[in-house]
N, C-alpha and C positions, 0 to 999 in steps of 0.2 A: 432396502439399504439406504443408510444416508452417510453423506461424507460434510465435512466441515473443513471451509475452508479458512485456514487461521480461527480468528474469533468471530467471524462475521457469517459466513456460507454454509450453508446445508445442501445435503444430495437428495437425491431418490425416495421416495418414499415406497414402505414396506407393503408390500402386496403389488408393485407393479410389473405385470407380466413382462415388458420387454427387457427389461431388469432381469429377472427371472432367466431368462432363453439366452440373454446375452454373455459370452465367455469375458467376463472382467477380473484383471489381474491390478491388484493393488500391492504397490510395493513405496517404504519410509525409510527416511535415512536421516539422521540425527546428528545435526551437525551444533560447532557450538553458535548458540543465540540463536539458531532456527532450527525449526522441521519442515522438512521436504517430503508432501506427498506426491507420488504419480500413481492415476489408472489410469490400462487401457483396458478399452472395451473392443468388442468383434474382434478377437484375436487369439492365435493358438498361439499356448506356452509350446516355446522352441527355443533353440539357441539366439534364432534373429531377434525373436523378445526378450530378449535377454540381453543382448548385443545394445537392442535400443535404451531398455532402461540403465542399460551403463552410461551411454552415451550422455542421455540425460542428466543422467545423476551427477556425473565428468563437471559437466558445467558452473554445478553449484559446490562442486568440491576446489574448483580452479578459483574461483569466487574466494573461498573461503580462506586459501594459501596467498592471492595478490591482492583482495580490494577489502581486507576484513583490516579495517582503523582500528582494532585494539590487536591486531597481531606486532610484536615487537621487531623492528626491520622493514616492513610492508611499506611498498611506495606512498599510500596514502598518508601513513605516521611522518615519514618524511618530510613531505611536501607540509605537510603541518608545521611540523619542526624547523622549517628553514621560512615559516611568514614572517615578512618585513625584511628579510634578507634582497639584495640585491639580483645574485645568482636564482636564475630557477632550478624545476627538478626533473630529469629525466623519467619519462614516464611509460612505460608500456602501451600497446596497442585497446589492450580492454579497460585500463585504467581511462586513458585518455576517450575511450567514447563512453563510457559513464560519467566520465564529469563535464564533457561537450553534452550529453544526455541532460541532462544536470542543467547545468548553464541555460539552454535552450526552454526548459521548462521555467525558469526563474525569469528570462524574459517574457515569453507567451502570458505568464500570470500577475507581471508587474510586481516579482517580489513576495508574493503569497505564500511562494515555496520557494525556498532561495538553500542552497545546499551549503552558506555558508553559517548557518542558525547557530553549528558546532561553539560556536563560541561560545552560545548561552550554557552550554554542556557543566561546566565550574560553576555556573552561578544556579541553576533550576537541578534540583534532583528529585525524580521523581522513584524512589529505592524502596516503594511499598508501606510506608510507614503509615499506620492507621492517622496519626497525628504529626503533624510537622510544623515545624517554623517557615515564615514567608522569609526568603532573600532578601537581603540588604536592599534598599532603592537605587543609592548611590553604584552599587556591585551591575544591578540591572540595568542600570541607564551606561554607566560603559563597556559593557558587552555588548549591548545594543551596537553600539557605533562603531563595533566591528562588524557587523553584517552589512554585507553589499555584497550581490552577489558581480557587479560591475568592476570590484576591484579583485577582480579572479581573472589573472592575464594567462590565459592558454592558445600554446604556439603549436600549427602541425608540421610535424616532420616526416620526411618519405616513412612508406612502409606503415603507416600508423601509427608510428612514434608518437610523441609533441615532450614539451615541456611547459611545466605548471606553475607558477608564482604567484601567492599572494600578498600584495602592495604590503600590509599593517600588520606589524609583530600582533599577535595575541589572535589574528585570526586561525581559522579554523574550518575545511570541511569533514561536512558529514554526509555520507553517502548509504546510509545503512537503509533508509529505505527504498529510493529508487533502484539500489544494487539489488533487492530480491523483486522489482517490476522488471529490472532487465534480465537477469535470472529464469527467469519465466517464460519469457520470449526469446531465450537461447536454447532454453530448453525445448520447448515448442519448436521452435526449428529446426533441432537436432531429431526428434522425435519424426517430422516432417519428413527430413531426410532418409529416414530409415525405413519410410513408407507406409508409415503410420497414420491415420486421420482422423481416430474416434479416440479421444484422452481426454483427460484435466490435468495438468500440473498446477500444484499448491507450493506457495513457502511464506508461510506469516498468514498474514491475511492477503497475499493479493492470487489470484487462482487466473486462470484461462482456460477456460472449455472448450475443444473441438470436435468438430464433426455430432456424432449422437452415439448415447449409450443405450444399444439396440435397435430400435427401429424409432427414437426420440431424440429430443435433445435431451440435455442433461438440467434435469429439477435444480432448482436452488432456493434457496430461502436467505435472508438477511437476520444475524442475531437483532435479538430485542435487547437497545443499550440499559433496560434496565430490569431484565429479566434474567433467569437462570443460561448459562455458557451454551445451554443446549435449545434454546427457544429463539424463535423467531416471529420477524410481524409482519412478514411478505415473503413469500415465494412466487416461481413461475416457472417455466422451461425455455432454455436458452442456447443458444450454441454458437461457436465461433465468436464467443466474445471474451473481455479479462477484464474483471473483477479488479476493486480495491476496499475494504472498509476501516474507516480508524473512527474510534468510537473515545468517548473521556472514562472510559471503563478500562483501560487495556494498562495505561503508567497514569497512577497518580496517586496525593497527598488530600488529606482533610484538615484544615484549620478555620476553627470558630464555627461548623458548621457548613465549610464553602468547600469545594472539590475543586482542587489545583490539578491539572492535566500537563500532561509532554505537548501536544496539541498549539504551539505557542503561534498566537499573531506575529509575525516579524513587524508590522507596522509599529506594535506597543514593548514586543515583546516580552509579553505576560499571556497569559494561555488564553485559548480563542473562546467568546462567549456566546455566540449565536447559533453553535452546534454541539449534542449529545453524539450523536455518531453521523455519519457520511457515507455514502456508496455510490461509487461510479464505475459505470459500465462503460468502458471506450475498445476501440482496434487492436490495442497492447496493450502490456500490461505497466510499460513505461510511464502512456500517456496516464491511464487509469489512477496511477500512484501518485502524479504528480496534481491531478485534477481534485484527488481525494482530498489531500490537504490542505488546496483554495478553496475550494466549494466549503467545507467544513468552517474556514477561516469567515468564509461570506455569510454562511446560510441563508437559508428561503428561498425567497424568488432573484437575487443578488447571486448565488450558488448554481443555481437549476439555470442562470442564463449564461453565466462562464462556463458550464459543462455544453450547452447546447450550441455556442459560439464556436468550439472545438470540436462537433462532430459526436460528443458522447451524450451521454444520459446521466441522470444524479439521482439519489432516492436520501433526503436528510430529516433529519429529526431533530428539528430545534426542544430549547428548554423545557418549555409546555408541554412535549410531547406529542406537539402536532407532527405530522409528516406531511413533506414537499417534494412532489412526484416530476419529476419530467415528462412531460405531454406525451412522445413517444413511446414512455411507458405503458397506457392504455392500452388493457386486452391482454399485455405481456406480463403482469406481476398483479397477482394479488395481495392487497394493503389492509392492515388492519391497526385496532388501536394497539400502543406497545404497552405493555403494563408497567407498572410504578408509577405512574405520574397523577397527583391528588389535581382535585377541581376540574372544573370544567373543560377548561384549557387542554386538561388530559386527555382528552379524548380519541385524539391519533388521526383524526382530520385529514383528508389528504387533496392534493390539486390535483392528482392525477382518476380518482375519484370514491366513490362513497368506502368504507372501509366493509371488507370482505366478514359474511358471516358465519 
Protein backbone atom coordinates (compact mmCIF):
# COMPACT_ATOMS: atom_id res chain seq x y z
CA UNK A 1 0.00 0.00 0.00
CA UNK A 2 1.22 3.43 -0.49
CA UNK A 3 -0.39 6.63 0.65
CA UNK A 4 0.58 10.32 -0.64
CA UNK A 5 0.76 12.89 1.13
CA UNK A 6 -0.41 16.00 -0.85
CA UNK A 7 2.04 16.22 -3.66
CA UNK A 8 5.20 15.26 -1.76
CA UNK A 9 4.79 11.90 0.54
CA UNK A 10 4.40 8.42 -0.19
CA UNK A 11 3.43 5.28 2.09
CA UNK A 12 4.19 1.69 2.44
CA UNK A 13 5.40 -0.21 0.04
CA UNK A 14 3.64 -3.34 -1.50
CA UNK A 15 4.56 -6.53 -0.25
CA UNK A 16 5.18 -5.46 3.36
CA UNK A 17 3.92 -7.87 5.77
CA UNK A 18 3.29 -5.61 8.92
CA UNK A 19 1.13 -3.72 6.45
CA UNK A 20 -0.33 -6.76 5.63
CA UNK A 21 -1.54 -8.09 9.34
CA UNK A 22 -2.16 -4.70 10.33
CA UNK A 23 -6.19 -3.52 10.57
CA UNK A 24 -5.88 0.10 8.68
CA UNK A 25 -8.96 2.05 7.98
CA UNK A 26 -8.55 4.92 5.54
CA UNK A 27 -11.06 7.35 5.37
CA UNK A 28 -11.17 11.26 2.78
CA UNK A 29 -13.21 14.05 3.00
CA UNK A 30 -13.21 16.75 0.34
CA UNK A 31 -13.45 19.86 1.27
CA UNK A 32 -13.16 23.11 -0.98
CA UNK A 33 -9.37 23.90 -1.92
CA UNK A 34 -8.24 20.84 0.08
CA UNK A 35 -8.26 17.01 0.70
CA UNK A 36 -8.14 15.54 3.95
CA UNK A 37 -6.78 12.10 4.40
CA UNK A 38 -6.79 10.06 7.76
CA UNK A 39 -5.59 6.36 8.55
CA UNK A 40 -5.68 4.48 11.38
CA UNK A 41 -3.77 1.60 11.83
CA UNK A 42 -4.04 -1.25 14.92
CA UNK A 43 -7.53 -0.71 15.11
CA UNK A 44 -11.06 -2.37 15.16
CA UNK A 45 -13.87 -0.54 13.02
CA UNK A 46 -16.43 0.18 15.74
CA UNK A 47 -18.41 3.04 16.69
CA UNK A 48 -15.36 4.64 18.82
CA UNK A 49 -13.48 4.68 15.14
CA UNK A 50 -15.95 6.27 13.95
CA UNK A 51 -16.59 8.73 16.80
CA UNK A 52 -12.74 9.40 16.16
CA UNK A 53 -12.56 9.97 12.59
CA UNK A 54 -15.50 12.57 13.23
CA UNK A 55 -13.88 14.21 15.54
CA UNK A 56 -11.09 14.64 13.44
CA UNK A 57 -12.60 15.30 10.43
CA UNK A 58 -14.80 18.19 12.82
CA UNK A 59 -11.59 20.01 12.91
CA UNK A 60 -10.97 20.67 9.39
CA UNK A 61 -14.50 21.27 8.61
CA UNK A 62 -14.62 24.25 11.59
CA UNK A 63 -11.45 25.45 9.66
CA UNK A 64 -13.17 25.64 6.63
CA UNK A 65 -16.54 27.66 8.07
CA UNK A 66 -14.15 30.40 10.34
CA UNK A 67 -10.41 30.69 8.81
CA UNK A 68 -11.25 30.00 4.96
CA UNK A 69 -10.15 34.00 3.48
CA UNK A 70 -12.24 33.40 0.33
CA UNK A 71 -15.45 32.36 2.42
CA UNK A 72 -17.80 35.70 2.05
CA UNK A 73 -18.32 37.13 5.86
CA UNK A 74 -15.35 34.86 7.57
CA UNK A 75 -13.51 36.96 10.16
CA UNK A 76 -10.37 36.57 8.20
CA UNK A 77 -12.16 38.70 4.86
CA UNK A 78 -12.88 41.05 7.44
CA UNK A 79 -10.03 41.85 9.28
CA UNK A 80 -8.62 42.29 5.53
CA UNK A 81 -11.31 44.48 4.68
CA UNK A 82 -10.96 47.00 7.56
CA UNK A 83 -6.47 47.38 6.76
CA UNK A 84 -5.60 50.88 7.42
CA UNK A 85 -8.60 51.50 9.30
CA UNK A 86 -8.15 52.74 12.74
CA UNK A 87 -10.67 50.30 14.69
CA UNK A 88 -9.58 46.63 14.88
CA UNK A 89 -11.52 43.37 14.53
CA UNK A 90 -12.94 41.16 16.83
CA UNK A 91 -11.65 37.75 16.34
CA UNK A 92 -12.48 34.30 17.63
CA UNK A 93 -10.37 32.11 19.75
CA UNK A 94 -9.00 29.74 16.60
CA UNK A 95 -8.63 32.60 14.45
CA UNK A 96 -6.68 34.50 16.96
CA UNK A 97 -4.08 31.48 17.56
CA UNK A 98 -3.43 31.00 13.94
CA UNK A 99 -2.45 34.25 13.21
CA UNK A 100 -0.36 34.40 16.91
CA UNK A 101 0.83 30.99 15.08
CA UNK A 102 1.47 33.16 12.23
CA UNK A 103 3.11 36.09 13.65
CA UNK A 104 5.50 33.81 15.65
CA UNK A 105 6.70 32.07 12.67
CA UNK A 106 7.51 35.35 10.80
CA UNK A 107 9.55 36.33 13.66
CA UNK A 108 11.58 33.00 14.31
CA UNK A 109 12.51 33.26 10.25
CA UNK A 110 13.09 37.11 9.96
CA UNK A 111 10.35 37.37 7.54
CA UNK A 112 10.94 34.41 5.24
CA UNK A 113 7.57 33.50 5.89
CA UNK A 114 5.43 36.42 6.90
CA UNK A 115 1.51 35.69 6.60
CA UNK A 116 1.20 39.14 5.31
CA UNK A 117 2.64 38.07 1.50
CA UNK A 118 -1.56 38.19 0.81
CA UNK A 119 -0.95 41.25 -0.60
CA UNK A 120 1.22 40.16 -3.47
CA UNK A 121 -2.19 37.98 -4.09
CA UNK A 122 -3.53 40.93 -7.03
CA UNK A 123 -0.40 41.36 -8.29
CA UNK A 124 1.45 37.37 -8.79
CA UNK A 125 -1.13 34.79 -10.27
CA UNK A 126 -0.31 31.81 -10.63
CA UNK A 127 -4.02 30.32 -12.51
CA UNK A 128 -2.10 27.27 -14.55
CA UNK A 129 -1.49 28.96 -17.59
CA UNK A 130 1.06 27.25 -19.75
CA UNK A 131 2.30 30.80 -20.73
CA UNK A 132 1.78 34.15 -19.00
CA UNK A 133 2.80 37.60 -18.81
CA UNK A 134 5.32 38.92 -15.93
CA UNK A 135 3.60 41.59 -13.43
CA UNK A 136 4.05 45.13 -13.72
CA UNK A 137 7.43 46.21 -11.82
CA UNK A 138 5.97 49.20 -10.54
CA UNK A 139 2.50 46.76 -9.34
CA UNK A 140 5.35 44.57 -7.57
CA UNK A 141 7.39 46.93 -5.86
CA UNK A 142 4.07 48.43 -4.10
CA UNK A 143 2.76 45.51 -2.80
CA UNK A 144 6.02 44.68 -1.72
CA UNK A 145 5.68 47.61 0.92
CA UNK A 146 2.88 46.22 2.10
CA UNK A 147 4.34 43.19 3.65
CA UNK A 148 5.47 43.49 7.16
CA UNK A 149 4.69 41.11 9.12
CA UNK A 150 5.55 43.87 12.16
CA UNK A 151 2.74 46.06 11.13
CA UNK A 152 0.08 43.24 12.24
CA UNK A 153 -1.16 44.65 15.70
CA UNK A 154 -2.88 41.62 17.60
CA UNK A 155 -4.47 42.22 21.08
CA UNK A 156 -5.39 39.25 23.62
CA UNK A 157 -8.65 39.26 25.14
CA UNK A 158 -10.02 36.99 28.07
CA UNK A 159 -11.19 33.58 26.92
CA UNK A 160 -9.07 33.64 23.82
CA UNK A 161 -10.59 36.45 22.17
CA UNK A 162 -8.03 39.15 20.80
CA UNK A 163 -8.52 41.64 18.15
CA UNK A 164 -6.51 42.14 14.89
CA UNK A 165 -5.50 45.26 12.84
CA UNK A 166 -3.47 45.84 10.25
CA UNK A 167 -1.56 49.41 10.31
CA UNK A 168 -1.84 50.01 5.87
CA UNK A 169 -5.00 49.98 3.74
CA UNK A 170 -4.06 47.46 0.82
CA UNK A 171 -2.63 44.92 3.39
CA UNK A 172 -3.50 41.67 3.55
CA UNK A 173 -3.25 38.24 5.36
CA UNK A 174 -3.02 34.94 4.14
CA UNK A 175 -3.33 32.01 6.32
CA UNK A 176 -4.00 29.16 3.89
CA UNK A 177 -1.09 27.49 4.41
CA UNK A 178 -0.14 27.43 7.96
CA UNK A 179 -4.28 26.92 8.68
CA UNK A 180 -3.84 23.26 7.15
CA UNK A 181 -0.05 22.80 9.46
CA UNK A 182 -2.34 23.65 12.38
CA UNK A 183 -5.26 21.59 10.95
CA UNK A 184 -3.17 18.64 11.43
CA UNK A 185 -2.11 19.18 14.73
CA UNK A 186 -5.78 19.62 15.88
CA UNK A 187 -6.47 16.82 14.41
CA UNK A 188 -3.71 14.75 15.72
CA UNK A 189 -4.97 15.69 19.05
CA UNK A 190 -8.33 15.01 18.60
CA UNK A 191 -7.37 11.57 17.42
CA UNK A 192 -5.03 11.46 20.55
CA UNK A 193 -7.74 12.13 22.74
CA UNK A 194 -9.98 9.55 21.48
CA UNK A 195 -7.20 7.07 22.36
CA UNK A 196 -5.81 6.71 19.32
CA UNK A 197 -1.74 6.33 18.70
CA UNK A 198 -1.03 4.66 15.39
CA UNK A 199 -2.40 7.21 12.33
CA UNK A 200 -1.40 9.81 9.72
CA UNK A 201 -3.32 12.74 9.00
CA UNK A 202 -2.95 14.40 5.65
CA UNK A 203 -4.32 17.85 4.19
CA UNK A 204 -2.21 19.34 1.02
CA UNK A 205 0.95 18.41 1.35
CA UNK A 206 1.71 18.73 5.03
CA UNK A 207 1.01 14.87 6.91
CA UNK A 208 2.03 13.81 10.58
CA UNK A 209 2.65 10.25 11.24
CA UNK A 210 2.00 8.68 14.59
CA UNK A 211 2.99 5.87 16.58
CA UNK A 212 3.51 2.65 13.67
CA UNK A 213 1.50 0.99 10.95
CA UNK A 214 1.86 -2.41 12.39
CA UNK A 215 4.59 -3.40 14.03
CA UNK A 216 6.66 -0.21 12.08
CA UNK A 217 6.82 3.12 11.47
CA UNK A 218 5.17 4.42 8.74
CA UNK A 219 7.27 4.39 5.02
CA UNK A 220 7.46 7.67 3.40
CA UNK A 221 8.95 8.79 0.30
CA UNK A 222 9.55 12.60 -1.07
CA UNK A 223 7.92 13.26 -4.74
CA UNK A 224 10.59 13.90 -7.32
CA UNK A 225 10.03 17.95 -8.20
CA UNK A 226 10.65 16.88 -11.61
CA UNK A 227 9.34 13.59 -12.12
CA UNK A 228 5.92 11.93 -12.50
CA UNK A 229 3.10 13.03 -9.21
CA UNK A 230 3.71 9.49 -8.35
CA UNK A 231 7.65 9.18 -8.03
CA UNK A 232 9.84 9.78 -5.55
CA UNK A 233 13.75 10.30 -4.70
CA UNK A 234 13.97 9.37 -1.01
CA UNK A 235 12.19 7.34 1.28
CA UNK A 236 12.51 6.00 4.76
CA UNK A 237 10.50 5.01 7.82
CA UNK A 238 9.49 7.38 10.26
CA UNK A 239 7.05 8.06 13.18
CA UNK A 240 5.96 10.74 15.41
CA UNK A 241 6.90 13.32 13.07
CA UNK A 242 4.87 16.06 10.55
CA UNK A 243 5.96 16.53 7.33
CA UNK A 244 5.71 19.72 5.01
CA UNK A 245 6.82 19.86 1.17
CA UNK A 246 6.35 22.85 -1.35
CA UNK A 247 7.90 22.21 -4.42
CA UNK A 248 7.80 25.10 -7.84
CA UNK A 249 5.72 22.24 -9.49
CA UNK A 250 2.61 22.63 -7.39
CA UNK A 251 1.30 26.81 -8.80
CA UNK A 252 3.09 28.20 -11.48
CA UNK A 253 3.53 30.19 -15.02
CA UNK A 254 6.07 29.80 -17.99
CA UNK A 255 7.41 32.97 -19.64
CA UNK A 256 10.33 32.98 -22.24
CA UNK A 257 11.40 29.64 -21.01
CA UNK A 258 11.70 30.58 -17.00
CA UNK A 259 9.08 28.78 -14.40
CA UNK A 260 7.49 31.61 -12.28
CA UNK A 261 6.24 29.80 -8.90
CA UNK A 262 3.61 30.91 -5.75
CA UNK A 263 6.89 30.13 -3.79
CA UNK A 264 7.77 34.13 -3.49
CA UNK A 265 11.01 35.59 -1.56
CA UNK A 266 9.32 38.37 0.66
CA UNK A 267 12.71 39.97 0.63
CA UNK A 268 12.31 40.64 -3.39
CA UNK A 269 9.16 39.64 -3.69
CA UNK A 270 9.36 37.67 -6.95
CA UNK A 271 9.37 33.84 -6.52
CA UNK A 272 12.29 32.20 -4.70
CA UNK A 273 15.37 30.79 -6.70
CA UNK A 274 17.65 28.59 -4.82
CA UNK A 275 14.94 25.96 -4.33
CA UNK A 276 12.89 23.18 -6.72
CA UNK A 277 11.12 21.67 -3.91
CA UNK A 278 11.74 21.70 0.09
CA UNK A 279 10.89 19.12 2.90
CA UNK A 280 10.84 19.51 6.44
CA UNK A 281 10.51 17.29 9.03
CA UNK A 282 9.85 19.08 12.60
CA UNK A 283 7.49 18.25 16.17
CA UNK A 284 4.29 19.78 14.21
CA UNK A 285 3.00 20.34 11.76
CA UNK A 286 2.83 24.07 12.26
CA UNK A 287 6.40 24.42 12.74
CA UNK A 288 7.11 22.09 9.62
CA UNK A 289 4.86 24.53 7.38
CA UNK A 290 6.39 27.46 8.30
CA UNK A 291 10.09 26.07 8.09
CA UNK A 292 9.14 24.65 4.48
CA UNK A 293 9.00 27.95 3.16
CA UNK A 294 12.27 29.54 4.72
CA UNK A 295 14.32 26.80 4.00
CA UNK A 296 13.12 26.70 0.24
CA UNK A 297 13.33 30.64 0.35
CA UNK A 298 17.42 29.89 1.55
CA UNK A 299 18.27 26.79 0.00
CA UNK A 300 21.37 24.44 0.65
CA UNK A 301 23.40 24.77 3.37
CA UNK A 302 21.72 28.42 4.30
CA UNK A 303 18.18 26.17 4.61
CA UNK A 304 19.50 22.86 6.15
CA UNK A 305 21.01 25.40 8.99
CA UNK A 306 17.65 27.29 9.78
CA UNK A 307 15.84 23.86 9.94
CA UNK A 308 18.56 22.56 12.30
CA UNK A 309 18.71 25.95 14.50
CA UNK A 310 14.85 24.96 15.10
CA UNK A 311 15.05 21.61 16.20
CA UNK A 312 13.92 20.05 12.61
CA UNK A 313 15.45 18.46 9.59
CA UNK A 314 15.21 19.69 5.74
CA UNK A 315 15.73 17.55 2.60
CA UNK A 316 15.96 20.50 -0.54
CA UNK A 317 16.54 20.22 -4.07
CA UNK A 318 18.11 23.13 -5.33
CA UNK A 319 18.28 23.97 -9.36
CA UNK A 320 20.81 21.48 -10.55
CA UNK A 321 19.19 19.11 -9.03
CA UNK A 322 21.42 18.40 -6.33
CA UNK A 323 19.89 17.42 -3.03
CA UNK A 324 20.83 18.99 0.69
CA UNK A 325 20.25 16.47 3.40
CA UNK A 326 20.26 17.35 7.06
CA UNK A 327 22.89 15.44 8.85
CA UNK A 328 20.42 13.92 11.26
CA UNK A 329 19.04 12.57 8.37
CA UNK A 330 21.76 9.62 7.92
CA UNK A 331 20.66 6.06 8.16
CA UNK A 332 16.82 7.55 8.26
CA UNK A 333 16.01 8.28 4.50
CA UNK A 334 17.29 6.87 1.42
CA UNK A 335 18.56 9.65 -1.27
CA UNK A 336 18.83 9.24 -4.68
CA UNK A 337 19.28 11.29 -7.94
CA UNK A 338 15.80 13.07 -8.92
CA UNK A 339 15.18 12.88 -12.64
CA UNK A 340 14.83 15.67 -15.21
CA UNK A 341 17.67 17.48 -14.59
CA UNK A 342 20.36 17.68 -17.71
CA UNK A 343 24.44 17.74 -17.00
CA UNK A 344 26.23 16.97 -14.58
CA UNK A 345 25.07 19.03 -12.06
CA UNK A 346 21.99 16.61 -12.20
CA UNK A 347 23.08 14.27 -10.55
CA UNK A 348 21.12 14.43 -7.15
CA UNK A 349 24.35 14.69 -5.04
CA UNK A 350 23.39 14.66 -1.64
CA UNK A 351 25.27 15.95 1.94
CA UNK A 352 23.53 13.62 3.90
CA UNK A 353 25.32 10.94 1.72
CA UNK A 354 26.02 8.88 -1.57
CA UNK A 355 22.63 8.52 -3.56
CA UNK A 356 20.94 5.23 -2.98
CA UNK A 357 21.03 2.44 -5.71
Amino acid sequence: MMLTAGLALLLSAPGDVAVERAAVVRRSKDLPYLKVVITIANAKPDDALNEAFAAAFLVFEDIEKNLNEWREGSVLQKINAAAGAAEPVDAPPDVCAVVKLALDGAKKTNGLFDPTWAALKEVWSFNGAVEQPLPDPAAVKAACALVSFKDVELKAKPRGECTVRLKKKGMALGLGGIIKGWGVDQAAKALRAKGYRDFFVQAGGDLYVSGKNGERGWKVGIRDPRGPADSSFARGELTDTAFSTSGDYEHFFMNQGTRYHHLLDLRSCRPATASVSATVMAKTAVDAEVLTKATFVLGGAKGLELAKRFGASAVLVDPTGKVHASKGLEGKLELWAPAGFAGPSGAGTSDAGPPAP
